[in-house]
C-alpha positions in Angstrom: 314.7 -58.7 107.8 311.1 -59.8 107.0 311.5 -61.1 103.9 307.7 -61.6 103.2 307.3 -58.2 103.0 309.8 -58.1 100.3 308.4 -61.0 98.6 305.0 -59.7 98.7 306.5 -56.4 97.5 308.1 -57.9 94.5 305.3 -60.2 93.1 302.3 -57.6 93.6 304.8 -55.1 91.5 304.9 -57.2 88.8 301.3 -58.2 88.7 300.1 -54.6 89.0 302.2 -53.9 85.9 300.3 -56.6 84.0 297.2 -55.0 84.9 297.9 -51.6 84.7 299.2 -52.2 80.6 296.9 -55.3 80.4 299.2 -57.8 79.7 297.7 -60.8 79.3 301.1 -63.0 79.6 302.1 -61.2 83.1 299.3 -60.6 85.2 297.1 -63.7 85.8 300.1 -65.8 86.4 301.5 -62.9 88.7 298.3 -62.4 90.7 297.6 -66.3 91.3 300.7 -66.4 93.0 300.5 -63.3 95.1 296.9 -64.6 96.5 298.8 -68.2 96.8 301.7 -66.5 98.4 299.3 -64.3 101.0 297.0 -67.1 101.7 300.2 -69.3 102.9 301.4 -66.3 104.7 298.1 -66.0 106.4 298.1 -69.9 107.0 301.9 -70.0 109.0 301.5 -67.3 110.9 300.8 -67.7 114.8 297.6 -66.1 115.6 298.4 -66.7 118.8 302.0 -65.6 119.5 301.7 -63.0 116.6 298.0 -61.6 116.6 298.3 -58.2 114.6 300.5 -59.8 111.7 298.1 -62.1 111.3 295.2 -59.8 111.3 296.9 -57.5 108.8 297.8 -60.3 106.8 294.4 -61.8 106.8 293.0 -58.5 105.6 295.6 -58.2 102.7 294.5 -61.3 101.2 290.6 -60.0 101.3 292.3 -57.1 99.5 294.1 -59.0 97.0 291.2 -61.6 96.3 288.9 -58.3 96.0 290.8 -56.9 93.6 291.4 -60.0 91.5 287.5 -60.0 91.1 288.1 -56.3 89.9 291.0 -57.1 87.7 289.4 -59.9 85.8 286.2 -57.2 85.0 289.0 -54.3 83.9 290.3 -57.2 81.3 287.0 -58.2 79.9 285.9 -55.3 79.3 289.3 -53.2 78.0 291.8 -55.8 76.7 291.7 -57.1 73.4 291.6 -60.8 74.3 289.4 -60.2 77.3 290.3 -62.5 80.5 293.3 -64.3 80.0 293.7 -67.9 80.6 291.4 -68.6 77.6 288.3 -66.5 79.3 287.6 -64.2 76.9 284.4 -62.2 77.7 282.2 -64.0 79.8 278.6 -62.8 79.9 277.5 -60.2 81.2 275.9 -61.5 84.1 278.9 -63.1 85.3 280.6 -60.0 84.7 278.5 -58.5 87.0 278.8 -61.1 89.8 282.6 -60.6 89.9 282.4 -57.1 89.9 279.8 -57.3 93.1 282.2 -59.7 94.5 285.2 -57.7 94.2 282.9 -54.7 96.3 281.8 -57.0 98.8 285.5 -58.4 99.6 286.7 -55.3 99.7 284.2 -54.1 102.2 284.8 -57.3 103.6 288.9 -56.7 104.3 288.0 -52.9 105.6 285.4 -54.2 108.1 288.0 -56.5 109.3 290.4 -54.0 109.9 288.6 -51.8 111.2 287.2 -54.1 114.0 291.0 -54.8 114.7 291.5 -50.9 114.8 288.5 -50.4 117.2 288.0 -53.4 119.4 290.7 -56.6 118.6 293.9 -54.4 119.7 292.9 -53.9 123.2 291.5 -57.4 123.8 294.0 -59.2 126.0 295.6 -61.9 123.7 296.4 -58.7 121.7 298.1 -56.2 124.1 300.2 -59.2 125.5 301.6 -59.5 122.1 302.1 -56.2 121.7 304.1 -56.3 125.0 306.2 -59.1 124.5 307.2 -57.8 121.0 307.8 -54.5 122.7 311.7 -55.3 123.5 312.1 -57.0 120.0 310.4 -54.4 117.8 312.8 -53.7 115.2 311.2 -51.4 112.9 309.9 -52.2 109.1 312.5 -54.7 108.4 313.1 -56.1 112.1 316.7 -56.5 112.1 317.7 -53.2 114.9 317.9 -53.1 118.0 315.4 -51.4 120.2 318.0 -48.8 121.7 317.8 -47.1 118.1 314.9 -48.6 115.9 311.8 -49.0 118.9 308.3 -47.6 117.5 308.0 -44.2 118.8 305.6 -43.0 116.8 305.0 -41.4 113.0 307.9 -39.9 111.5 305.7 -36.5 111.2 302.1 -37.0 110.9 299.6 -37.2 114.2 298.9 -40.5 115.8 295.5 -40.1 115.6 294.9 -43.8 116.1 297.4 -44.0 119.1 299.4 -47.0 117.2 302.1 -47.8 120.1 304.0 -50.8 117.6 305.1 -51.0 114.0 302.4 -53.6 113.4 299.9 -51.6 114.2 301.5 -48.8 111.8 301.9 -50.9 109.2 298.1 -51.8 109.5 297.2 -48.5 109.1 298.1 -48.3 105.4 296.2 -52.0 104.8 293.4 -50.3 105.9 294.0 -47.0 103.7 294.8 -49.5 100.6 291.4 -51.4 100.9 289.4 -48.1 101.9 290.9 -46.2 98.5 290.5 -49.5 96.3 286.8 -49.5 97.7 286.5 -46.0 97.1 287.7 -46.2 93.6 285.5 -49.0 93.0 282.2 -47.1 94.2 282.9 -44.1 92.3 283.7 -45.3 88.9 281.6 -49.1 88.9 278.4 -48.3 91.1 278.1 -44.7 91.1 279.5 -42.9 89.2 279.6 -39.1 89.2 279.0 -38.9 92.7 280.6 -35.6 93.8 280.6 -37.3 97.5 282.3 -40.2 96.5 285.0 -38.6 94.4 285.9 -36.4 97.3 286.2 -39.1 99.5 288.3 -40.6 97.0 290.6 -37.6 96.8 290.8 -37.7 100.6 291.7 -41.1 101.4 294.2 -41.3 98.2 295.8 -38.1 99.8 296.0 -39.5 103.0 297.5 -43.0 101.8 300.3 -41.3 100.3 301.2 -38.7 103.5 300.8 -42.3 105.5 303.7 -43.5 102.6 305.4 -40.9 103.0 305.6 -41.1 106.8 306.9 -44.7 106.5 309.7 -44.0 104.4 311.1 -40.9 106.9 310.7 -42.9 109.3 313.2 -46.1 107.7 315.6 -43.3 106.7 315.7 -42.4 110.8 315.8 -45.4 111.8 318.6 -46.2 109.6 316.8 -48.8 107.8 318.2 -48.6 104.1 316.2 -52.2 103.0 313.1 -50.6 104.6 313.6 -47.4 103.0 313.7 -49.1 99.7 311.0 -50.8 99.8 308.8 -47.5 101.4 310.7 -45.5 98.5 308.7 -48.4 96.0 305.5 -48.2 97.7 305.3 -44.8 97.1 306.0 -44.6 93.9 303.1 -47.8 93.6 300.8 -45.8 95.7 301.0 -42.3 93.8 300.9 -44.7 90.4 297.9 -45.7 91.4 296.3 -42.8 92.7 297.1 -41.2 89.4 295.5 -44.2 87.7 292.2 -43.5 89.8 292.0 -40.0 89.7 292.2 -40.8 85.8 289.4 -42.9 85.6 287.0 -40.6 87.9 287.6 -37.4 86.5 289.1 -37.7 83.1 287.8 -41.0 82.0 286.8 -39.7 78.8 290.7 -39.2 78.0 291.6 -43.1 78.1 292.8 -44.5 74.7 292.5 -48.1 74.1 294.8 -50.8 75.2 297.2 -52.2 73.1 297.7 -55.3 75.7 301.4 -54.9 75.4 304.5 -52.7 76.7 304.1 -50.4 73.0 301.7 -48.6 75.6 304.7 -47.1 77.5 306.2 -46.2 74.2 303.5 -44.4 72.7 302.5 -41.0 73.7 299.0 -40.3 74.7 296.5 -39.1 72.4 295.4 -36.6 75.1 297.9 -34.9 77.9 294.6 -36.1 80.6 295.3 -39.8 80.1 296.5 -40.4 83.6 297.0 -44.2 83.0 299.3 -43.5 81.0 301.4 -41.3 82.9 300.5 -44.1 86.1 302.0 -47.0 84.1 305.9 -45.0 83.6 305.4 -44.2 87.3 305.3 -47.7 88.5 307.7 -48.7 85.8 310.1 -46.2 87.4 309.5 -47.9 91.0 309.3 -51.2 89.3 312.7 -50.9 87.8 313.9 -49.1 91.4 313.0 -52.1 92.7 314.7 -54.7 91.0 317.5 -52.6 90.5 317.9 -52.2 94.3 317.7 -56.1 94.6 320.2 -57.0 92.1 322.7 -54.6 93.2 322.5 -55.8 96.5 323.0 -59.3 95.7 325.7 -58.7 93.5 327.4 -56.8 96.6 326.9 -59.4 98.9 328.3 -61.9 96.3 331.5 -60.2 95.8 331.8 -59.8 99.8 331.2 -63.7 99.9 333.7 -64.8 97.6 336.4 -61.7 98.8 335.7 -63.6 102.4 336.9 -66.9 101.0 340.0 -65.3 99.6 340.7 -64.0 102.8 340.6 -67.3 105.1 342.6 -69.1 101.7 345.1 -66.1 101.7 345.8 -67.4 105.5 348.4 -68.9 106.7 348.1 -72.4 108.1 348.8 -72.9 112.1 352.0 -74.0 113.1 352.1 -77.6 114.6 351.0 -78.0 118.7 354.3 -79.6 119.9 352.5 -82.5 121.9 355.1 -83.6 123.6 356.3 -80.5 125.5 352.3 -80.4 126.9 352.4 -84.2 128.2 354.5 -84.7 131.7 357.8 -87.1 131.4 356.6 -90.5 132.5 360.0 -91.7 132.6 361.2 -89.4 134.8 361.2 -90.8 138.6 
C-alpha cells in the first residue's frame, strides 16, 4: 500500500474544494501543504533505485506549484476578499506575473514529462529499474503479488505509448493533468476564443477521463479494492474538473458570483449553464466518497483489532512444562 498516494489524494481533495467554492479558510492552508507534502515526496525518493517515481513526482510538484500561481489569480480576481492570507488584490502587474508563472510551470512540468516519455525511459539507469521492479510490481497500491496483480497492460484502451510498468501508467495521467491544466489555462487566460485551443481542450479532457477510467477497471481486475477507491475519486475529481473547464470556455458568460462559502452548494444556479456549479457537487460527491471510504475502513480495522485482543484474552493459559520429567536422574547410578 503506497500511502503517499493516498495522502496526496486526500489533501489535494480538500484543497481543490477550497478553490473550486473559493473558500478562503480551506484552500491556502490546504494547498501549502500539498506543495510541502510533494516537495518532501520529491526530496526522499531514490532517484537512483526508483527513477520513474521520482520523475512523476518531480513533475507533480511543477503541476501543483503551476497551479497555485493560477489559483491565487482565480481568488483575486473572483472572491470577495481576494487572496487570502491577508493578500487582498494585488496589482495588476503582479497579477499578471503569477498568472505568466503559473503558464510557464505548467509548460515546464509537461516538458519534463514528456522528455521522460520520449528519451529518460529507455536510458539505462531507467530500464534497470524498470527490471528490477519487474518481479515486485504490485499494481496501484503495491501490496499483490506478481502472479495476479503484474502490469500487463491498459485495462481496455491501446498502449499507444508502449508503457511495460505501472509507473510508467501512472505517469501517463501526470502528463494528461498538466497538458489539460495548460490547455485550460491558454484557452480561457491568453487566448481566448480560440476554436483550436478549445478543441484541444475537449480532446485532452476526454482522453484524461478514458485514461481514469482505464485505471479504475484495471484495480477492480486486479482485485485492488484501496486502489479502486481511490481511481473511483479521481474520477469523479477529474470529470469535476473537466466540467469546471468546459464551463469557463464555452459558457463563461453563465458564472454567477462567488459567495466564498459552502451556501454556493446550496443555492441553485441562476442559469442551468453554470458548470461550476454543477463541478463543485461532483467533487463534493467524490470528496465525501472519499472520506467515507477511509473512515469506514479504519473503523473496520479497529473493531478487528480490539475482537483480536479478545481472542488471545479469551485463551486459555498453558499448562505447566513438568521440568523434572525432561532432566535425567542424577542420582541414579
Amino acid at each position: 500500500l503506497d500511502v503517499r498516494e493516498h495522502v496526496f489524494t486526500s489533501l489535494l481533495l480538500v484543497s481543490d474544494l477550497g478553490w473550486i467554492l473559493l473558500l478562503p479558510f480551506v484552500n491556502p492552508a490546504m494547498l501549502i501543504a500539498v506543495v510541502v507534502f510533494v516537495a518532501r515526496v520529491v526530496a526522499t525518493t531514490d532517484r537512483t533505485s526508483r527513477p520513474h517515481e521520482s520523475t512523476s513526482w518531480t513533475a507533480t510538484l511543477l503541476w501543483c506549484v503551476g497551479n497555485s500561481f493560477w489559483m491565487a489569480n482565480d481568488f483575486a480576481n473572483d472572491a470577495p476578499g481576494g487572496i487570502p492570507l491577508g493578500i487582498g488584490h494585488p496589482s495588476p502587474i503582479i497579477l499578471k506575473c503569477a498568472l505568466y508563472a503559473a503558464g510557464t510551470t505548467l509548460a515546464a512540468g509537461l516538458a519534463y514529462v514528456t522528455w521522460y516519455f520520449i528519451h529518460l525511459r529507455y536510458t539505462p539507469e531507467f530500464v534497470a529499474a524498470a527490471a528490477n521492479d519487474a518481479p515486485s510490481d504490485g499494481g496501484e497500491s503495491g501490496r499483490s503479488p506478481p502472479s495476479t496483480n503484474a502490469f500487463k497492460g491498459p485495462a481496455f484502451l491501446p498502449n499507444v505509448l508502449n508503457v511495460k510498468s505501472h509507473a510508467e501508467y501512472e505517469g501517463i495521467s501526470t502528463a494528461l493533468w498538466i497538458a489539460k491544466d495548460l490547455c485550460w489555462w491558454s484557452a480561457v487566460e491568453i487566448y481566448p476564443n480560440s476554436v483550436f485551443l478549445e478543441a484541444v481542450t475537449v480532446l485532452v479532457a476526454a482522453a484524461l477521463i478514458a485514461h481514469t477510467v482505464d485505471a479504475a477497471v484495471l484495480t477492480w481486475h486486479n482485485g485492488d479494492l484501496i486502489g479502486f477507491v481511490n481511481q473511483a475519486t479521481l474520477l469523479c475529481w477529474v470529470c469535476s474538473f473537466a466540467i469546471w473547464c468546459f464551463g469557463e470556455v464555452f459558457f463563461e458568460e453563465f458564472e454567477d458570483d462567488m459567495p466564498g462559502d459552502f451556501t454556493f452548494l446550496t443555492k441553485p444556479p441562476s442559469h442551468p449553464l453554470n458548470l461550476r456549479w454543477w463541478a463543485s457537487w461532483v467533487l463534493t460527491a467524490g470528496t465525501v466518497f472519499f472520506f467515507g471510504f477511509w473512515a469506514v475502513y479504519a473503523c473496520l480495522v479497529s473493531a478487528d483489532g480490539s475482537r483480536d485482543e479478545r481472542d488471545e484474552a479469551k485463551e486459555p493459559p498453558s499448562p505447566p512444562v513438568e521440568t523434572d520429567r525432561l532432566l535425567p536422574d542424577v542420582n541414579r547410578d
